[in-house]
C-alpha positions as CSV (number, residue, x, y, z in Angstrom):
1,X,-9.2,82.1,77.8
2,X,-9.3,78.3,78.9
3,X,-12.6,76.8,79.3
4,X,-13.8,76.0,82.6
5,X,-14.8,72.2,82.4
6,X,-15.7,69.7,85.5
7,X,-15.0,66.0,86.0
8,X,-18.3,65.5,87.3
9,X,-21.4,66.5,86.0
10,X,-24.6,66.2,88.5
11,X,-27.2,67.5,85.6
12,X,-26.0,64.7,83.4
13,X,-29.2,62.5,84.3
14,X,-31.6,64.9,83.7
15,X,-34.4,65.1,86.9
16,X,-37.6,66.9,86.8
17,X,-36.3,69.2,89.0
18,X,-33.9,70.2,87.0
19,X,-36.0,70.3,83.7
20,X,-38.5,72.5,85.6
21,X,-35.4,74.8,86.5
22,X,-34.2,74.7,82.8
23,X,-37.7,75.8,81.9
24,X,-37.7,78.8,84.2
25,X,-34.0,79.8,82.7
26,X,-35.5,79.7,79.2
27,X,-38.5,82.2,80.4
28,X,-36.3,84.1,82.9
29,X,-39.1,83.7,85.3
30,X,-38.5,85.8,88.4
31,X,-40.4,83.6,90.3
32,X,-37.0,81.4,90.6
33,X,-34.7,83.6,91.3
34,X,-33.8,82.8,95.4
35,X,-34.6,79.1,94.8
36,X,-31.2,78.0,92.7
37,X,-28.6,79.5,90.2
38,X,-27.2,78.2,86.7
39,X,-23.7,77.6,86.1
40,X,-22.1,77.0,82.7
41,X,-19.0,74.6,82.1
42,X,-17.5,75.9,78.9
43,X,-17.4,79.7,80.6
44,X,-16.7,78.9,84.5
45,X,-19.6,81.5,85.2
46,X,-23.0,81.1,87.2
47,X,-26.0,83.2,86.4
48,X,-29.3,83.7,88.4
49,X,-32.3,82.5,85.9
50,X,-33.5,85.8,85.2
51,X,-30.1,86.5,83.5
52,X,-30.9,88.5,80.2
53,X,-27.3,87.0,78.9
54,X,-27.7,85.3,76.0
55,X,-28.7,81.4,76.7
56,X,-26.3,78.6,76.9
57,X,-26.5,75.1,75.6
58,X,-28.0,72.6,78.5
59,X,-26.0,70.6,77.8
60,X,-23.6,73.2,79.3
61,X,-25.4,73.4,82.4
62,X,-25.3,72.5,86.0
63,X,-27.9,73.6,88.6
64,X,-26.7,74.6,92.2
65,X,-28.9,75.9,95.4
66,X,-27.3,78.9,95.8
67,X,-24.4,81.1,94.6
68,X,-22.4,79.7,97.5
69,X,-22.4,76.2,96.1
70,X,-21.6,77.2,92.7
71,X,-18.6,79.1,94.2
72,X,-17.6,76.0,96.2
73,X,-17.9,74.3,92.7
74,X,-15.6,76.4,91.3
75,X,-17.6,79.1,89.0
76,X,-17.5,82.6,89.4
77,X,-20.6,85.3,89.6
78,X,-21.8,86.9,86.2
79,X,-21.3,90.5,85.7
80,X,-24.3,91.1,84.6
81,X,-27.4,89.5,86.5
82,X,-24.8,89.6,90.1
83,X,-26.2,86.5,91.1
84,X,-24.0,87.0,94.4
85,X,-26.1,89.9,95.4
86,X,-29.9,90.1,96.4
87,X,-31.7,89.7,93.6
88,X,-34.8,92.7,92.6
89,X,-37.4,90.0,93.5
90,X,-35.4,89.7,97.2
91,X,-34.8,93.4,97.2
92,X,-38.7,93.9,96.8
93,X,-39.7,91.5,99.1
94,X,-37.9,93.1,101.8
95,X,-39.4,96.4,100.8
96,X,-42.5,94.8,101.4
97,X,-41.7,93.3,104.6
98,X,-41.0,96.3,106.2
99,X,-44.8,97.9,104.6
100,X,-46.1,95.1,106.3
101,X,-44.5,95.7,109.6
102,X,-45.5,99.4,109.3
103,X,-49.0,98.1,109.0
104,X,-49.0,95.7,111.5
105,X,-47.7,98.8,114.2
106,X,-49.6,101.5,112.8
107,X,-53.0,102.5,115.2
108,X,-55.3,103.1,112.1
109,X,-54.6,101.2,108.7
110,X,-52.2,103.6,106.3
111,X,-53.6,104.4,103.3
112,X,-52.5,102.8,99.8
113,X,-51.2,106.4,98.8
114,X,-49.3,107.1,102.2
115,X,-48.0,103.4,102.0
116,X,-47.0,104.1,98.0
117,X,-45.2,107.5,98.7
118,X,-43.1,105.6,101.2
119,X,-42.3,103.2,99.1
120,X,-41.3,105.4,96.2
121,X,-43.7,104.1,93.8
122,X,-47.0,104.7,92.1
123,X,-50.2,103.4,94.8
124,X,-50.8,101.6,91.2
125,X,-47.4,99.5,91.2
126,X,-47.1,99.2,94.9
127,X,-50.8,97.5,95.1
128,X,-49.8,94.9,92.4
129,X,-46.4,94.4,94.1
130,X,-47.4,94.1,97.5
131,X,-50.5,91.5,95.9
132,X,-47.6,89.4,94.0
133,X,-45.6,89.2,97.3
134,X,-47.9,88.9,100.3
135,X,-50.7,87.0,98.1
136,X,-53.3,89.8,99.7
137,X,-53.7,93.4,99.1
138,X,-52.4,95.9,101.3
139,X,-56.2,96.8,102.2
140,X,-56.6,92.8,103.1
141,X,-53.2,92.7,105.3
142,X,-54.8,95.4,107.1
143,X,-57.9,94.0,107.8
144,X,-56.9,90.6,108.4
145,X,-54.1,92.0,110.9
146,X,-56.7,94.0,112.5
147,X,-59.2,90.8,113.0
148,X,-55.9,88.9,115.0
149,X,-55.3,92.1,117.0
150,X,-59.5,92.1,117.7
151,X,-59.8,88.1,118.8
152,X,-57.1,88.7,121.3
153,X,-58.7,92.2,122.3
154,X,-61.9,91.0,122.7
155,X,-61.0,88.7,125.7
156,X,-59.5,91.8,127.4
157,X,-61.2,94.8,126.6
158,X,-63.7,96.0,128.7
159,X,-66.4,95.9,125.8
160,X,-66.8,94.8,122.1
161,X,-66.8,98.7,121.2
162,X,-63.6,99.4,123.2
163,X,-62.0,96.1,121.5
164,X,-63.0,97.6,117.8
165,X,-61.4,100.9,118.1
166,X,-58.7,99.7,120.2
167,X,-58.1,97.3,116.7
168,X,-58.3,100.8,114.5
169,X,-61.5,100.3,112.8
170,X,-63.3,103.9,112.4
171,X,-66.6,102.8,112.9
172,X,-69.0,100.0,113.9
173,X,-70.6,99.5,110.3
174,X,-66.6,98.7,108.6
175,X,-66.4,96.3,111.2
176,X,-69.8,94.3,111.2
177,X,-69.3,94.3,107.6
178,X,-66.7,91.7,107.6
179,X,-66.9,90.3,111.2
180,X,-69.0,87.6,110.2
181,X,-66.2,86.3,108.0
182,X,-63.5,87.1,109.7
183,X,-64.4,85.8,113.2
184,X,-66.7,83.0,112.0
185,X,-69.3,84.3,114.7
186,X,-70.6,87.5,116.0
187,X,-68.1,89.8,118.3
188,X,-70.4,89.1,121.5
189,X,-70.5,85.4,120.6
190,X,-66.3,85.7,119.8
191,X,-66.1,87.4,123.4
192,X,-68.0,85.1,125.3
193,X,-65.8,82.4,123.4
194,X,-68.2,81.3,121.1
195,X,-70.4,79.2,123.8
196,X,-73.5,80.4,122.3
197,X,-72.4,79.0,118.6
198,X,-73.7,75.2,117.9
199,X,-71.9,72.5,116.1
200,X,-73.4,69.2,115.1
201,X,-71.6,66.2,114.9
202,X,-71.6,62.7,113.4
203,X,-69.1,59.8,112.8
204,X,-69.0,57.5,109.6
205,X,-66.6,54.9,108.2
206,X,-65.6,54.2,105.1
207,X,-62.3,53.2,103.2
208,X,-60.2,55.9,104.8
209,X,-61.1,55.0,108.2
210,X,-63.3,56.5,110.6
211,X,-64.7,60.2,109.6
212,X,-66.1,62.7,112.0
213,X,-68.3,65.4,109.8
214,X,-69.2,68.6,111.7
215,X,-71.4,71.7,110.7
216,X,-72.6,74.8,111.9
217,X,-75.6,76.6,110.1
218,X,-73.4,78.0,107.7
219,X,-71.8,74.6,106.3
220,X,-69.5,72.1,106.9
221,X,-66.9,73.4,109.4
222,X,-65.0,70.3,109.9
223,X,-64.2,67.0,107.7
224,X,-61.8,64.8,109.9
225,X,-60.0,61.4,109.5
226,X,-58.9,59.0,111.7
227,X,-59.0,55.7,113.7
228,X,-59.9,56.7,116.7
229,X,-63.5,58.5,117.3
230,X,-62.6,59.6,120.4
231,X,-59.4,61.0,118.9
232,X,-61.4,62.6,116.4
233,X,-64.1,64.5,119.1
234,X,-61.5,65.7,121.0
235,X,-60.0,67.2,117.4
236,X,-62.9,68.9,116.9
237,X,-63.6,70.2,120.7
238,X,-59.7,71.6,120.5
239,X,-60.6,73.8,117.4
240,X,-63.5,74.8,119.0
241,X,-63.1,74.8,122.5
242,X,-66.0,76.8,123.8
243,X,-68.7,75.8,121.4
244,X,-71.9,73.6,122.5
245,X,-71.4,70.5,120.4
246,X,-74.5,68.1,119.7
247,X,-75.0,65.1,118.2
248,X,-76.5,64.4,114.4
249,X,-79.8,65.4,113.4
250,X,-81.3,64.8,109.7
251,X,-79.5,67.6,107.6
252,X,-76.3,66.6,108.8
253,X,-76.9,62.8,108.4
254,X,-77.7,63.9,105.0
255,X,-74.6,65.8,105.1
256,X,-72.3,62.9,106.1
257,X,-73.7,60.6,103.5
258,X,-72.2,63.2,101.0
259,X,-68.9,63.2,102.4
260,X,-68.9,59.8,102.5
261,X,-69.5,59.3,98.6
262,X,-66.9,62.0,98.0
263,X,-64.4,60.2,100.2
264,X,-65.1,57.2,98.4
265,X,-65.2,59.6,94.4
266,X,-62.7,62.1,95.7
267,X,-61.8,63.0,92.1
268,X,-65.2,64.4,91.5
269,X,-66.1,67.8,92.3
270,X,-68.5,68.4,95.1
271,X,-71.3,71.0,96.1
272,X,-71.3,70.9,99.7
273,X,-72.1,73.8,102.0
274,X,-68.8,74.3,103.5
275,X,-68.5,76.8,106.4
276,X,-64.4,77.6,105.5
277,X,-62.4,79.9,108.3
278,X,-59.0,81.0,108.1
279,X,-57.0,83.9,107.1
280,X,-57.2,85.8,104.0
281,X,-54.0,84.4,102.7
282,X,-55.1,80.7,104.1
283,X,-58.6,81.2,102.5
284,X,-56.4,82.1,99.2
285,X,-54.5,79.1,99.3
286,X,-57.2,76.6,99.6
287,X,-59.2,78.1,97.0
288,X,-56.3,77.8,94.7
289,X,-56.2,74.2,95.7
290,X,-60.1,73.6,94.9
291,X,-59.3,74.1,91.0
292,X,-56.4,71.4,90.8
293,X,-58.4,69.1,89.1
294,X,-59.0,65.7,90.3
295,X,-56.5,63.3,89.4
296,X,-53.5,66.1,89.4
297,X,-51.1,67.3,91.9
298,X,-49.2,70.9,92.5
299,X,-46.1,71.5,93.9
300,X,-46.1,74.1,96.9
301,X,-43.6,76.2,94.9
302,X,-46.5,76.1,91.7
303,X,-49.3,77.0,94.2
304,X,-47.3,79.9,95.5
305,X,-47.1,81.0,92.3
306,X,-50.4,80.3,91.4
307,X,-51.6,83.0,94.3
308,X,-49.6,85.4,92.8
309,X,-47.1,84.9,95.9
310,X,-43.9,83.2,94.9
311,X,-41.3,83.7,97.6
312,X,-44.2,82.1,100.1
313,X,-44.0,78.0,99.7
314,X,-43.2,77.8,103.3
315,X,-46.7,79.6,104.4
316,X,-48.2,78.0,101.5
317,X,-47.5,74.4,103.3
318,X,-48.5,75.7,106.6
319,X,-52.0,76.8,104.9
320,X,-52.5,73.7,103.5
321,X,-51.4,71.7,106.8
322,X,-54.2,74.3,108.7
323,X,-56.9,72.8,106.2
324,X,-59.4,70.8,108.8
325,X,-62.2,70.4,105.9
326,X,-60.5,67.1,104.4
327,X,-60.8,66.0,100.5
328,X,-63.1,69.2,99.9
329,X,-60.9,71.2,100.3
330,X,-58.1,68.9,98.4
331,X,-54.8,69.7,100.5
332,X,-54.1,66.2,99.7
333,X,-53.3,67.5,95.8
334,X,-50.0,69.3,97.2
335,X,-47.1,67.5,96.6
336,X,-43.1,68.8,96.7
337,X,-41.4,70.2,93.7
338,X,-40.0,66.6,93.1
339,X,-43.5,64.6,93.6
340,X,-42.6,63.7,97.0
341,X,-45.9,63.5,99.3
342,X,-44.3,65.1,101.9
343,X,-47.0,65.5,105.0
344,X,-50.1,65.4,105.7
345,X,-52.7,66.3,108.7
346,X,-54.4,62.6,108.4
347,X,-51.1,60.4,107.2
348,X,-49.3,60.1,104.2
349,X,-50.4,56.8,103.3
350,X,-54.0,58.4,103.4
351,X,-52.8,61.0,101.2
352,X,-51.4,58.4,98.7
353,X,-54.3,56.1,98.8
354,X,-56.3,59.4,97.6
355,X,-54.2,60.4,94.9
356,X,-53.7,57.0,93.5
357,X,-57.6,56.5,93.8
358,X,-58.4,60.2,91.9
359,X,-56.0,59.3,89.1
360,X,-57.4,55.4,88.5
361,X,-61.2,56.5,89.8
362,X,-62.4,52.7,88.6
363,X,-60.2,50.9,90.6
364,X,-61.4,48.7,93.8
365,X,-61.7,50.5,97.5
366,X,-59.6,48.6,100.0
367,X,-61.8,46.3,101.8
368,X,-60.2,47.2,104.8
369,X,-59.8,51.1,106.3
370,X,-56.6,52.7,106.4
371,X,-54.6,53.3,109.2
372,X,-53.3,56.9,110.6
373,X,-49.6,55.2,109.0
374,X,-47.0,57.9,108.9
375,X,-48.0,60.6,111.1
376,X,-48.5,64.3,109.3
């Protein structure tokens, strides 16, 4: 058999992409296998990275999207991993796709065991599969599915006990359990569109530009940057629309001052009261991000991974682009696979003037605030 060989090589300047894909051929890491396939010169065959063939040399090695470029290229699928078909990881996430759109259509929640036997799998395996996929557990689909369906009820239905069994919650006492976190307010207060919920508010400025620092009793709701204060109110009057919003008193002057010295040490970790609302997956994501220690970064595909949800990067960006508590919640520490800053909700060149100020911490401020620059 004639060996395959090419007259170009793209792998021959090794990247850090690439090295990072080399690493996940040498642990056959699932996690890769719908981001790219391997191909090998000296055998004219591509493999997906979980292929339990024995390795080749990299030096052997070319890295291509998908099986349709390495076809293009020349190289023909491996009989053993069938990179040209859906891989088990692709095959499982569909699986679980269609779970979740049982869920999400179902009048009461299904239970694990129901959900499992459909499945064709142990409650035990589908639990840990569906976790690994979706990032939440079935149980914390349902309920987080179940507080969408209730903030759009609750505008329509006739009363707040209507809207919570019309949302498939079997009693008051499961709801009120976790309505406090999962609406951010009471259900009366959610109906009546929060009007009756108070938020404080006071502008700074520092390095970064102007700052608008908002809190409810609970914690800091909103950190937001900017040029504009005016720009920045009517930020914080669109995520809350039908809130009272007032003016500073002590605490949150207090509060602000914090904020301020973290904007100004963002590498050091905090201990403010934050008052964080999102979605269980969201709320996953940004706690993932508050242990990238100052001074680092993590690619979107690494944070995915992180949460135990691989074949999410895209809702993994969209989580971090959702973040409105700036710095604290360190969004800014999410780069692309390549390094690239990619976007960001307050500007790009504010998210490069904070990584380059967490990773030399004693160099100077800018005596002059940054601009909104590149738009997010």
């Amino acid at each position: 058999m004639t060996a395959h060989r090419k007259e170009t090589h793209p792998t021959d300047t090794p990247n850090r992409e690439d090295e990072e894909r080399w690493t996940a051929v040498l642990r056959r890491d699932p996690a890769f296998d719908e981001t790219f396939v391997y191909a090998v010169r000296t055998t004219g065959i591509y493999c997906r990275p979980t292929c339990p063939a024995r390795r080749p040399l990299r030096s052997h090695v070319e890295f291509h999207p998908a099986a349709a470029a390495a076809v293009q290229a020349g190289y023909r699928p491996c009989r053993r991993c069938r990179p040209d078909t859906p891989s088990p990881i692709a095959q499982r996430t569909a699986l679980v796709a269609r779970l979740c759109r049982q869920i999400e259509s179902a009048d009461t929640s299904p239970s694990l065991q129901a959900l499992a036997q459909q499945a064709g799998m142990s409650p035990w395996h589908l639990h840990r599969l569906f976790k690994s996929i979706v990032g939440v557990t079935p149980k914390a689909y349902a309920s987080t599915h179940r507080a969408k369906q209730l903030r759009s009820s609750l505008s329509t239905a006739p009363s707040v006990t209507a809207a919570i069994h019309d949302t498939g919650y079997g009693s008051h006492s499961a709801f009120y359990a976790e309505a406090s976190r999962s609406l951010g307010m009471t259900p009366s207060r959610y109906r009546r569109g929060g009007r009756e919920e108070t938020i404080r508010f006071a502008f700074g400025d520092c390095w970064l530009g102007c700052v608008l620092v908002a809190a409810t009793l609970k914690g800091i709701c909103a950190i937001l940057m900017g040029e504009q204060r005016d720009c920045l109110l009517g930020e914080l009057r669109d995520r809350f629309p039908d809130a009272r919003l007032e003016g500073a008193d002590a605490a949150l002057q207090q509060q602000l001052v914090d904020v301020i010295r973290l904007l100004g040490k963002p590498e050091r970790p905090h201990d403010l009261d934050l008052d964080i609302r999102g979605t269980a997956f969201q709320r996953l994501v940004w706690q993932a991000l508050t242990e990238v220690p100052g001074g680092s970064t993590i690619s979107y595909a690494q944070l995915a991974r992180r949460i135990g949800a691989p074949n999410a990067v895209r809702a993994v960006g969209s989580a971090c682009a959702a973040n409105a508590i700036a710095v604290a919640i360190p969004c800014h520490r999410a780069v692309r696979s390549d390094g690239s800053l990619s976007s960001y909700r307050w500007g790009v060149e504010r998210k490069r003037a904070l990584l380059t100020k967490e990773s030399r911490p004693d160099a100077e401020l800018p005596t002059a605030p940054l601009t909104d620059g590149e738009p997010s």
